[in-house]
Every structure is written in structure tokens, then in C-alpha cells.
GUTORBA-988232 format. One record per residue (C-alpha): residue number from 1; residue in one letter; z, x, y. Coordinates in Angstrom, 3 decimals. Each point is the difference from the previous one (the first is absolute). Layout:
<nodes>
 resi resn       pz       px       py
  NUM    A        Z        X        Y
...
</nodes>
This chain:
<nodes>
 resi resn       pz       px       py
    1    X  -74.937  -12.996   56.103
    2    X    1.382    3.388    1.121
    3    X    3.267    0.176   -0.782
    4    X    0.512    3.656    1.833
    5    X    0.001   -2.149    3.171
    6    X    1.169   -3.523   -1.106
    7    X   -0.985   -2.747    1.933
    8    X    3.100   -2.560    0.259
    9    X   -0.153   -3.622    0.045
   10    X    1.978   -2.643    1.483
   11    X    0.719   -2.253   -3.143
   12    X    0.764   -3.801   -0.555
   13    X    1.212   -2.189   -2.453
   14    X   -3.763    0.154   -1.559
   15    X    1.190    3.531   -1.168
   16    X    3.594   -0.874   -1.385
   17    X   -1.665    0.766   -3.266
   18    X   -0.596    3.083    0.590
   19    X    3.042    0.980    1.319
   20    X    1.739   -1.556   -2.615
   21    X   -2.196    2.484   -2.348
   22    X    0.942    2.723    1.983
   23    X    3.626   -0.394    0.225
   24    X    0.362   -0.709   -4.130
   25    X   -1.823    3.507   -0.590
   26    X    2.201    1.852    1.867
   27    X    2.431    2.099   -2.888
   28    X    3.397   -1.737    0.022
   29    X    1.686    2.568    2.504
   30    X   -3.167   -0.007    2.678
   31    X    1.320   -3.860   -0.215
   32    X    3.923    0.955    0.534
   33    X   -1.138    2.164    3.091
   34    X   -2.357   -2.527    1.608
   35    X    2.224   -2.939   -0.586
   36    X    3.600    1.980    0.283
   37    X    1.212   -1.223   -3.575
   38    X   -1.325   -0.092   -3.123
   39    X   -2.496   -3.170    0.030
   40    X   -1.293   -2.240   -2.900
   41    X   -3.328   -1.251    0.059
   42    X    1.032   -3.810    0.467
   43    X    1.603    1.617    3.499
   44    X   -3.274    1.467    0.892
   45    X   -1.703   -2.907   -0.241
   46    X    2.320   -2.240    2.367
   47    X    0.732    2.933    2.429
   48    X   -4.794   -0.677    0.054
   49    X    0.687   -3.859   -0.220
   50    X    2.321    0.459    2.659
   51    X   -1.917    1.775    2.682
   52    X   -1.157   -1.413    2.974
   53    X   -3.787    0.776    0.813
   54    X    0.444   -1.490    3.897
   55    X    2.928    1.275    1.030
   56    X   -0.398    3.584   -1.486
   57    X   -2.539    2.489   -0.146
   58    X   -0.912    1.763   -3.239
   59    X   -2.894    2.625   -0.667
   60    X   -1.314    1.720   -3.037
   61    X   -2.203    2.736   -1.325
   62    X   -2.468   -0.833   -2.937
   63    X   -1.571    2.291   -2.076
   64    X   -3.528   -0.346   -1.712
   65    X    0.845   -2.646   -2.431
   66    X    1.297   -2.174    3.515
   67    X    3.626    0.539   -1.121
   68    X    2.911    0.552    1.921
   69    X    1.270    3.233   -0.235
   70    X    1.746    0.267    2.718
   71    X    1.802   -2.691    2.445
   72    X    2.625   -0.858    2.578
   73    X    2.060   -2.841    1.367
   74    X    0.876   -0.379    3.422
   75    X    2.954   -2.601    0.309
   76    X    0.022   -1.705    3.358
   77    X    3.892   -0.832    0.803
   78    X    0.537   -0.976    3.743
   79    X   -1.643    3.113    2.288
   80    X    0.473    2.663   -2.820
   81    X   -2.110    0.564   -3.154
   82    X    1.236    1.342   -3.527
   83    X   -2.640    1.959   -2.110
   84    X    0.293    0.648   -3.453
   85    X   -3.187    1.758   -1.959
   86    X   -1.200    1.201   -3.285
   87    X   -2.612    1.888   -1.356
   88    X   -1.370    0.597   -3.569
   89    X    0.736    3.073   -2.259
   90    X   -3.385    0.963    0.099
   91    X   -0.892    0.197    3.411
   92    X    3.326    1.400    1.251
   93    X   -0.779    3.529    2.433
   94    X   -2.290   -1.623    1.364
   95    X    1.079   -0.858    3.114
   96    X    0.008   -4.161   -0.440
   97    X    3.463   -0.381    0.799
   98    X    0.276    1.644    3.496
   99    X   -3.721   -1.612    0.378
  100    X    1.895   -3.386   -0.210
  101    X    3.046    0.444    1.654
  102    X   -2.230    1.290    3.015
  103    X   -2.090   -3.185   -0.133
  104    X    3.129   -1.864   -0.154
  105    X    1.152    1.939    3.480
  106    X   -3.265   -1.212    1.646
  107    X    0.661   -4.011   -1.595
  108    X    3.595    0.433    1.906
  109    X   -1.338    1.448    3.174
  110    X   -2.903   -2.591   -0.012
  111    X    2.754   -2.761   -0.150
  112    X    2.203    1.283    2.568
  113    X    2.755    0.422   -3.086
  114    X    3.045    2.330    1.519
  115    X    0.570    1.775   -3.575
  116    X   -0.865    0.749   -3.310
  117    X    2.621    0.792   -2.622
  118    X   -0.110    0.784   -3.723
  119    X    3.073   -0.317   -2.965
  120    X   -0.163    2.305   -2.748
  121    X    1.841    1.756   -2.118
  122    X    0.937    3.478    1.172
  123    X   -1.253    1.360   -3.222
  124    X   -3.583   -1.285    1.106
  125    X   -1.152    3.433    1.359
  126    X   -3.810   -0.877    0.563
  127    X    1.367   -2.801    2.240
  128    X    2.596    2.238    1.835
  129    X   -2.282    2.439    0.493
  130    X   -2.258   -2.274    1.505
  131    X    2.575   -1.417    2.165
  132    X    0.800    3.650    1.495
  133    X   -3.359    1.137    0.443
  134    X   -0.228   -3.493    2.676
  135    X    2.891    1.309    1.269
  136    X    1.851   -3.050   -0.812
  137    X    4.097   -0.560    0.093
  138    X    1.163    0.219   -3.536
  139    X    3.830   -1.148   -0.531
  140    X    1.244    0.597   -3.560
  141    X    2.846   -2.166   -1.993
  142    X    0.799   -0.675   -3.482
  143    X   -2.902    1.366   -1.231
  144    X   -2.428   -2.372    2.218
  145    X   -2.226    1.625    3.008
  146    X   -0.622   -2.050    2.860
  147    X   -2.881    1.381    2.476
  148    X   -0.746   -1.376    3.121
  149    X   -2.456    0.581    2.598
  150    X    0.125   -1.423    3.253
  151    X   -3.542   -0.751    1.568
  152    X   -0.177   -1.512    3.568
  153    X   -3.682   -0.577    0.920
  154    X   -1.628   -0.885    3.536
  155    X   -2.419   -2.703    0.272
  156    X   -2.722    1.871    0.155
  157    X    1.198    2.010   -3.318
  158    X    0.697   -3.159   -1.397
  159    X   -3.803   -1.257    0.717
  160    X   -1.264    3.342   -1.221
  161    X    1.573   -0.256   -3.119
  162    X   -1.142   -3.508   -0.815
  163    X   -3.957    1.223    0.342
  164    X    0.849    2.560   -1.903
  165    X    1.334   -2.265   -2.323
  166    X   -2.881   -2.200   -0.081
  167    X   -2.495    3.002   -0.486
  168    X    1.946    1.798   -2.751
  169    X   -0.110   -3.365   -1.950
  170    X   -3.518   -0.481    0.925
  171    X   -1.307    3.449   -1.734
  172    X    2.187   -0.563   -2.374
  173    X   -1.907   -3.677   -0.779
  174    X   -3.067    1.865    0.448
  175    X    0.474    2.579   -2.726
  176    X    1.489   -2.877   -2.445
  177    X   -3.111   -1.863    0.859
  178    X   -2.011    3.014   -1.035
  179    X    2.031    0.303   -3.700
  180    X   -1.011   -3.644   -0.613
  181    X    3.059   -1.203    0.843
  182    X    0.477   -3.668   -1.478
  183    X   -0.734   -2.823    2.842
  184    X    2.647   -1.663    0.049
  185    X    2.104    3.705    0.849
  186    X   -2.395    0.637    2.878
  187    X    0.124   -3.547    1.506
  188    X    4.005    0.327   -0.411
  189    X   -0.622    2.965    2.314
  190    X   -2.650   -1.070    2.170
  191    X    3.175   -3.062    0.733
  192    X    2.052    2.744    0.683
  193    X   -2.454    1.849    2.756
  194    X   -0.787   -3.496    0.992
  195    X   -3.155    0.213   -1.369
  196    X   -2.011   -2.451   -2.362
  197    X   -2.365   -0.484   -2.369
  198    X   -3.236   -1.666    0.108
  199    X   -1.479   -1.503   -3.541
  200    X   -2.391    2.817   -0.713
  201    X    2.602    2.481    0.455
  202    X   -0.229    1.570    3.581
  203    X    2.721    0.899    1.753
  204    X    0.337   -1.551    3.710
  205    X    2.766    1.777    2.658
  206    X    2.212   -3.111    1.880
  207    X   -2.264    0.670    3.093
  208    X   -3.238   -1.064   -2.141
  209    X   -0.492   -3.221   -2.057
  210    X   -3.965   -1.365   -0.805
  211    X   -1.329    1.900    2.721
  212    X    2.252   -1.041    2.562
  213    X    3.235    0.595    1.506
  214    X    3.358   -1.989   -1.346
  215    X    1.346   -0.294    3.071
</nodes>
């Protein structure tokens, strides 16, 4: 996989795993800055437990060894949408984090979401920095940051967003596929793109099942 241009994935539960994984690696202040508090691991795994795969929208980065390395959390909460994100040590400068939060603009645009916000400690420069660069509104208070960014979108930015969303997850399946992905990962995605699976392994679009149309 080639991480200088990482290919992000829209996750389920089928990678909770993983996520966990990722989220235990991270040095005990990375976890204090992503979570706002200092975190133990029996927190970490409830706050994974916890999360709900159809309601939000979560994506991740893997690297060779299909790990995540990289992932955010996009909190659905009436017509706005909370992100919070993290990315490993190692591949830090890289560019994942604004990667995802971008991604995570598109998700909100493609579901006609009004705004994105992110919590964070005002300590948590990558994350501030990030914020400003979007040109987001950044109130500070008690040593908490609170960004917002307001996004209206038009229907036909709305539509646009959701194919785009469909074909970023769709290379992104492709290249997974490629890095012998396990199956049951790539038919959790194909779900996702409302794809499926037939028994020897291809991959059919909604519009195409045996030959013949669904509908």
C-alpha cells in the first residue's frame, strides 16, 4: 500500500479490533489529547464498545501490515457532526490527519449535515492548526478549544459529494482488495458501497447481480 498517498476507508464494527489496537498504542499523552483527559485502557475499550457503526461514520488509514494507523470518528448528533481523530507516532507529517478531516468534510456535505465541530484541548496544536488552516471558528475557555465550521450545501453539492463519497470508498476497496485484504473486510465494504459478494469472490456493483439487473 502507498502510504505517501493513503487510501482511507470507511470502517465498521468488523474493524473495532483494529481500532482498538490503534488507540492502546498511542503513548499515554497522544491518548490525553485525543480523548481530552488522561484515559485508561478499560475506557478505550468502552468508548470502541460504545460506538455506533450506523449512525456514525468512521474511516481509517492502514499501513502494510493492514493496521490502522490512522482513523477518525464522525459523531452524528441531530444536523451537526463532531470529529475527533488520531494518528500513530510513526506516521505523523504525513499528512493523514488533514487527509481525514477533509474526507470527513465531504461525509458531512454528502449528508446534507449543517456543521462539523471538534473539542480539544487548546494545548493540541496539530489539531488547532488544522482547524485554522480550514478556516474554522475556534473559541477558547478553560483550557478547552472548540472549532466550528459551518457548511451549508445545495442539493446538487450535496449529490456531488455523495458520488464522491461512493468513489473514494470504492478505490479505496480496490487497493485493499489488491493488499489481500481479508474477505470478510472487503465484503464489510462492498455492504458499505452497496456492493456484494458472489461465492468465488467477485465483486458485483448494486446495478449488477448474476448477469442481470436488481431492479
Amino acid at each position: 500500500m502507498n502510504l505517501k498517498t493513503p487510501k482511507i476507508v470507511r470502517i465498521s464494527h468488523h474493524s473495532s479490533e483494529s481500532m482498538l489496537d490503534h488507540f492502546l498504542r498511542l503513548k499515554l499523552e497522544d491518548r490525553r489529547l485525543r480523548f481530552g483527559m488522561s484515559v485508561s485502557e478499560e475506557y478505550i475499550r468502552k468508548y470502541v464498545e460504545g460506538i455506533n457503526f450506523k449512525r456514525d461514520t468512521l474511516y481509517a488509514i492502514f499501513d502494510s501490515q493492514l493496521r490502522i494507523v490512522a482513523c477518525s470518528h464522525l459523531g452524528i448528533v441531530d444536523n451537526s457532526a463532531e470529529l475527533g481523530l488520531s494518528v500513530d507516532t510513526e506516521f505523523r507529517s504525513q499528512g493523514y490527519g488533514m487527509a481525514l478531516f477533509e474526507r470527513a468534510i465531504v461525509a458531512v456535505k454528502s449528508k446534507a449535515i449543517d456543521q462539523i465541530y471538534m473539542v480539544c484541548l487548546a494545548e493540541n496544536r496539530p489539531i488547532m492548526n488544522m482547524a485554522k488552516k480550514l478556516k474554522m471558528k475556534v473559541v477558547t475557555q478553560y483550557g478547552d478549544a472548540d472549532a466550528h465550521l459551518n457548511i451549508h450545501a445545495e442539493p446538487m453539492e450535496v449529490f456531488e459529494n455523495t458520488i464522491q463519497e461512493k468513489v473514494l470508498n470504492g478505490l479505496a476497496l480496490w487497493d485493499l482488495a489488491l493488499n489481500k485484504v481479508p474477505m470478510k473486510l472487503v465484503s464489510d465494504y462492498c455492504g458499505i458501497l452497496g456492493m456484494s459478494i458472489t461465492p468465488v469472490g467477485h465483486i458485483l456493483t448494486g446495478e449488477t447481480l448474476n448477469g442481470q439487473s436488481k431492479d
